[in-house]
N, C-alpha and C positions, 0 to 999 in steps of 0.2 A: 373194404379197408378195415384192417384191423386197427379197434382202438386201443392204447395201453392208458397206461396211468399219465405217463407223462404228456402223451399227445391227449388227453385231456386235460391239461394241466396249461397246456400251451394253448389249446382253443379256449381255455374259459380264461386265460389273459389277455390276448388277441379279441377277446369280445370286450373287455374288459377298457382295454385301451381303446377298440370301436369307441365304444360311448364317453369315456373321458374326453377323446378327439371331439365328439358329435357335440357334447355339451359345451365344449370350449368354443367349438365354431359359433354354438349358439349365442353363447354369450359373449362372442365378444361382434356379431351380429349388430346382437343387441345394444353392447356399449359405442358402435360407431351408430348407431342409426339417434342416439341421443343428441350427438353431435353434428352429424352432416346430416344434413337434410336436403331433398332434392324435389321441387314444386313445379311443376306445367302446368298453366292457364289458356287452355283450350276455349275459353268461350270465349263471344264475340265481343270484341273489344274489347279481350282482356278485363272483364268487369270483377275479377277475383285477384286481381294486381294492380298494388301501386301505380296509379297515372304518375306520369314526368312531372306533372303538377306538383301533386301530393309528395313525391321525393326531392321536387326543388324545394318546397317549403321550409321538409324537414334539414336540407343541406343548412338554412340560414339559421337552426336552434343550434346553438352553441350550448346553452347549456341542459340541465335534465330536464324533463316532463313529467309529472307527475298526474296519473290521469286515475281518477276514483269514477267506480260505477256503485249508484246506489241500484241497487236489485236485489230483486228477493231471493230467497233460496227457490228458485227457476231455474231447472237444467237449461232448458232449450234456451231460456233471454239468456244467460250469462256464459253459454256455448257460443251463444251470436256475438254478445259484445267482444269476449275474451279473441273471437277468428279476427272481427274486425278491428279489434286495437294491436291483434298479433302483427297483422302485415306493415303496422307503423316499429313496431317495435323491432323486426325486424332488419328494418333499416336505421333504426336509430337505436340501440343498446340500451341505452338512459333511459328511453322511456318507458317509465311503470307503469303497473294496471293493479289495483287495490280493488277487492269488493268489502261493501257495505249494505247490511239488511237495515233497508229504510225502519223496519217494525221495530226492531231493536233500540233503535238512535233517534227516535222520534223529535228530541229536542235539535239535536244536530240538522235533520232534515228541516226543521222549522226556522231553524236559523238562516239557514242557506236559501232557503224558501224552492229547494226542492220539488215538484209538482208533476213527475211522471216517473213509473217503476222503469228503470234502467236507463233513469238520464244520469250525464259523464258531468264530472267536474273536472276541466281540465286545467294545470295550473303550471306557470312559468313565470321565475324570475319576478316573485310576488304576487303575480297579477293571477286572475282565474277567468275562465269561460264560461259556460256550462252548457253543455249540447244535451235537444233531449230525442234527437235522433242520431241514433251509432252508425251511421252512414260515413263512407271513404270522405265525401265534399262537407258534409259538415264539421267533422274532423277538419280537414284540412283546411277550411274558413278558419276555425277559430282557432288555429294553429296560427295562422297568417296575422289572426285581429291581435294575439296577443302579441306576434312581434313588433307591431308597430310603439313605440316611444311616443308617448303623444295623443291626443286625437287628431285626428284629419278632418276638414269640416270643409266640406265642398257645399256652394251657395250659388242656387242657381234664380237668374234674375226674373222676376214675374210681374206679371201688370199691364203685358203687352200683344198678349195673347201667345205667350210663348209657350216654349211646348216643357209640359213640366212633368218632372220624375217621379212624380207620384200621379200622375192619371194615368188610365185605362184606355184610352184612347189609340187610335191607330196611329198618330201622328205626334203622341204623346214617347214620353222616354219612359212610362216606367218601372218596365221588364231592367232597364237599366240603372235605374235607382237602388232599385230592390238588388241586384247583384253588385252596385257599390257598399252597400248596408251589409252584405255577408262579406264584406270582405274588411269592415270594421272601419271603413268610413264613414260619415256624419255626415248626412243632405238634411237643406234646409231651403228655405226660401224666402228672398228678400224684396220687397215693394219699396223704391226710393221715393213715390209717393207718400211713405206714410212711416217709411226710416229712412231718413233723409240723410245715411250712412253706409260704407261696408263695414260688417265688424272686424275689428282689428285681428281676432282666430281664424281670419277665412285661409285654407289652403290653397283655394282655389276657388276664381268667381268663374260662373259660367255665362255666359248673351248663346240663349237657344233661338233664334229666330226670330222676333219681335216680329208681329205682323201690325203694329201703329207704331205712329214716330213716338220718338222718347225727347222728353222736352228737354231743353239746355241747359236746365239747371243739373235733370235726370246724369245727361251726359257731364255734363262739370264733375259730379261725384265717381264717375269711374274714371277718369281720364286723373283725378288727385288720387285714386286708386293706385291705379298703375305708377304715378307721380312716385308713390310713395314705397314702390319697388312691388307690390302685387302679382301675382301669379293668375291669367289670362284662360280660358277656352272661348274662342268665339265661334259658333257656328250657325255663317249664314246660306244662303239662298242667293238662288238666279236673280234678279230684278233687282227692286229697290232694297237700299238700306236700311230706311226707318229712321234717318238721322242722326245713323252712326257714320257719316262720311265724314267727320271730322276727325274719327278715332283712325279710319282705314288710312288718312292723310297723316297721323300721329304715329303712326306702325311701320310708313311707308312700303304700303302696299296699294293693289289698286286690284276690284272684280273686273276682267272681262265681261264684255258683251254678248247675250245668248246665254244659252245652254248648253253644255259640255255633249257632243254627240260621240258615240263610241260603235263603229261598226263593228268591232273585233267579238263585241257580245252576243251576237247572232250565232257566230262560232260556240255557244253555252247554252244556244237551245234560248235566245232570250229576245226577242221579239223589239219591246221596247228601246229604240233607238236613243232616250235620255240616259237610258244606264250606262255606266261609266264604270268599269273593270278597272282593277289595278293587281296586276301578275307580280312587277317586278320590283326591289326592295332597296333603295341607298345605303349605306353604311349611318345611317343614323340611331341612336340611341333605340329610339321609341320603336323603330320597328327591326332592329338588329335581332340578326336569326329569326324573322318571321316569314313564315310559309304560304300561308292561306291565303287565297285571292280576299279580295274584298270589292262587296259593290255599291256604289253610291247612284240610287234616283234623282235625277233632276239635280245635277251640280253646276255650281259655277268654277270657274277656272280665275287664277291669280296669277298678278304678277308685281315683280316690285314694281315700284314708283317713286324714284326722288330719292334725298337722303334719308337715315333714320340712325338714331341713335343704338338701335339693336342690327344684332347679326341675324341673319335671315337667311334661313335653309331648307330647303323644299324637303320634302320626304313621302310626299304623295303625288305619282304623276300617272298618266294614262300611256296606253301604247300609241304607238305612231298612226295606227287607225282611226285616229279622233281628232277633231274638229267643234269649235265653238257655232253653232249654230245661232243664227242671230234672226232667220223667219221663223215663220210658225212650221210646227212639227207634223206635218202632213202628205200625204203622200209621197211622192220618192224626192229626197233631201240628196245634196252634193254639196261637197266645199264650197266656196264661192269667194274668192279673194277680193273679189270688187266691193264686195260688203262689209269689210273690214272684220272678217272672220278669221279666228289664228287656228293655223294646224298642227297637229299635236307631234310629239306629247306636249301633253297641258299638266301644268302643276296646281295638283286643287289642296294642298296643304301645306303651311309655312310654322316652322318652328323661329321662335326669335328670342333669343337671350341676350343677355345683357349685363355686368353687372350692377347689382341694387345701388341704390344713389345713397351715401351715406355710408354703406357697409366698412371702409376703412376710419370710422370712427370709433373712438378707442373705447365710448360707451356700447357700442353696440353687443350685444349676446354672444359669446363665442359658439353655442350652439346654432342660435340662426342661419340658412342658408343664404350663402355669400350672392345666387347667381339669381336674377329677374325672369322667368319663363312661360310664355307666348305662343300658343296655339292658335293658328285660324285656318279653320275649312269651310269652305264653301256646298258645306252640303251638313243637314243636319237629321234627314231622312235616315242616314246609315244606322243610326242609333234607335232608333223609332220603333216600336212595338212592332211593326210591319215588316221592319226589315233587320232586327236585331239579330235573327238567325241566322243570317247569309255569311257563307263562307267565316271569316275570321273578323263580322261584323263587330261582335263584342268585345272580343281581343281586344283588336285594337284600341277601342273606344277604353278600357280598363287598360291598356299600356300608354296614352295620351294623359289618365288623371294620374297613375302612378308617377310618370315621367313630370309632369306639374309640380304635383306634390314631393317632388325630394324625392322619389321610393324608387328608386331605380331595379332593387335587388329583385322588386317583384313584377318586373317586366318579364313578360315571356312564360310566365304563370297561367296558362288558359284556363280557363273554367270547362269545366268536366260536366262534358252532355251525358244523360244517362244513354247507353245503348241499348238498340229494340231488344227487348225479350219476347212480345209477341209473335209467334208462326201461322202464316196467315195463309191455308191452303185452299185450293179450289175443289167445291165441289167435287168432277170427277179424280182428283188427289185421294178428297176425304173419304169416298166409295171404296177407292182398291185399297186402301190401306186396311178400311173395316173389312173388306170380303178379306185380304191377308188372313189378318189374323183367325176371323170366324170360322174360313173355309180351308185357306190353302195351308198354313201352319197345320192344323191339327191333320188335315189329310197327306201330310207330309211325314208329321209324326207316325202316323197310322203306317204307311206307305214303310219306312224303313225298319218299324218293329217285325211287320210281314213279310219284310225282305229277308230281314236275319234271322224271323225263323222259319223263314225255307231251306236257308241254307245250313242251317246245324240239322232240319230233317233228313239233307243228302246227305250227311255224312254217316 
């Protein structure tokens, strides 16, 4: 092909226009990839993505977030804080991420009382946090502690050998304590022994078990408690009361006799004939939209009894496979009707509301909540260090004190288990993997360069 002037002329515009096109393509590439962005979270359980948790939280900030990392001039920490406050940001616009070199602002940091390189100050609607692990759940605690208006001050009763939220114990709550404390509520504990009162801030009193009776006078102070419109968790046990049967007759309610037996648990790989499954869910507040089975050791089962001034609504029952056992739990067990055994389902949880006595007075708080509310379950194991982890053990136990305490918004907010990251291979796994790599990869490599240059020698 002959070239002239012109048809030079036309190829070197034609190239011309090539690369004006290529650059344009690139750049505007470039200008959409600032704006749309497109993220898969391939690992297990999504651990690089917002939990439901974490995005219902941020559903309830209404307004901005202003979250400061003090950190040094550290690529790597402020690459880590900047990823982990992105995915909040994300979902919520408002919220900013500021850096601060602690070395700089020395008086600032001292003020705030500051005390690890790349803790978060996070701040809303006046109030501030301060996280000093940049983790999804601590975020998201202290996101929750600051929407709360208030404190909350849950008060759990002691003196009776009850089971209390700050021991270690197996029988003890307090794997449960500790996750009401991240969630910005306030546990304390009270001896009517020796405060012969409930304080007037309690959001919530708790009766974990008592295993001695509680004297009369004991009971006179919670019974003007609730008198005086109080917000209730009572969680007992199979057998005796402890001398609260004047309270169960004051609630109008009444324990069944026996053990709650649940054959349907066998079905779960669970041996244990006390344990007590609950699959399916009422339309009640506290466990609306919940999923998770949940298991309770050694329950007793309720029912009303007589009048009572509150409204009373079950919201925990057993499946049809169960049975209040009322012998002892030994070898092969059967209903038995002549023993005054009831067959299930059995209701082992009572909500009871009411409203508060007094509240249509014209002094009373217009903030104050109007309504009186009453939990009683017959099992106080579910919560127990021992069994806190089972199924949607916790949940619930943290949607029972929200739903107590007025906080309805944050029902159905689970707490976020981290997922495994350990890979845990066998032995002969760990062997072929090493010969892999050591042996067959490289005699692989070897294998296909020799291949292809046999074949460019035949040609």
């Amino acid at each position: 092909m002959k070239i002239n002037a012109r048809t030079h002329l036309e190829i070197r515009l034609q190239n011309l226009v090539f690369t004006l096109l290529f650059l344009g393509v690139i750049g505007l590439v470039g200008w959409l990839s600032t704006r749309y962005s497109t993220q898969f979270d391939w690992t297990a359980g999504g651990r690089n993505t917002l939990s439901e948790a974490s995005v219902k939280v941020l559903g309830l900030l209404k307004e901005p977030v202003k979250v400061t990392a003090y950190a040094r001039e550290e690529k790597a920490l402020r690459d880590r804080i900047g990823e982990q406050v992105g995915r909040f940001s994300r979902q919520k616009p408002d919220l900013s991420l500021s850096f601060v070199n602690p070395d700089t602002q020395p008086d600032q940091v001292r003020e705030l009382g500051i005390a690890v390189d790349g803790e978060l100050r996070i701040e809303y609607q006046g109030r501030s946090e301060e996280v000093q692990d940049a983790s999804e759940s601590a975020i998201a605690n202290a996101l929750q502690r600051l929407i709360h208006v208030g404190e909350q001050h849950v008060v759990f009763l002691e003196g009776h050998g009850d089971r209390s939220p700050k021991g270690q114990a197996n029988h003890d709550l307090g794997q449960f304590g500790d996750e009401l404390g991240r969630k910005g509520i306030k546990i304390s504990l009270l001896n009517l022994a020796t405060t012969p009162t409930v304080p007037d801030n309690t959001s919530v009193l708790v009766i974990a078990e008592p295993r001695t009776k509680l004297l009369p006078g004991e009971l006179a102070i919670i019974q003007s408690y609730l008198d005086r419109g109080g917000n209730l968790l009572w969680l007992a046990e199979p057998g005796e009361l402890h001398g609260l049967e004047p309270l169960a007759q004051k609630l109008g309610l009444s324990f069944l006799p026996g053990k709650v037996v649940d054959a349907s648990a066998q079905l779960f790989g669970i041996n244990d004939p006390t344990f007590a499954l609950v699959a399916e869910y009422p339309p009640h507040p506290i466990v609306m939209g919940f999923q998770a089975m949940t298991l309770f050791p050694t329950v007793a089962a309720l029912d009303k009894a007589g009048d009572s001034p509150f409204e009373r609504t079950p919201f925990l029952q057993t499946l049809p496979r169960s049975w209040t056992e009322t012998g002892p739990i030994e070898g092969k067990i059967k209903f038995d009707a002549d023993k005054n055994e009831r067959e299930g389902p059995l209701t082992l949880a009572y909500s009871l509301t009411r409203t508060k006595p007094g509240s249509e007075s014209k002094d009373k708080k217009p903030e104050s909540p109007a309504e009186q509310r009453i939990v009683v379950l017959g099992d106080g194991d579910f919560l127990s260090n021992a069994y806190l982890g089972n199924g949607g053990n916790l949940n619930l136990g943290l949607n029972i004190v929200h739903w107590l305490s007025q906080n309805e918004q944050f029902i159905n907010i689970p707490a976020k288990t981290a997922p495994d990251r350990s890979l845990n291979l066998s032995p002969i796994a760990s062997s072929l993997i090493a010969l892999g790599f050591l042996f067959f990869v490289p005699l692989a490599l070897f294998g296909s360069g020799a291949f292809i240059w046999w074949k460019r020698r035949r040609r």
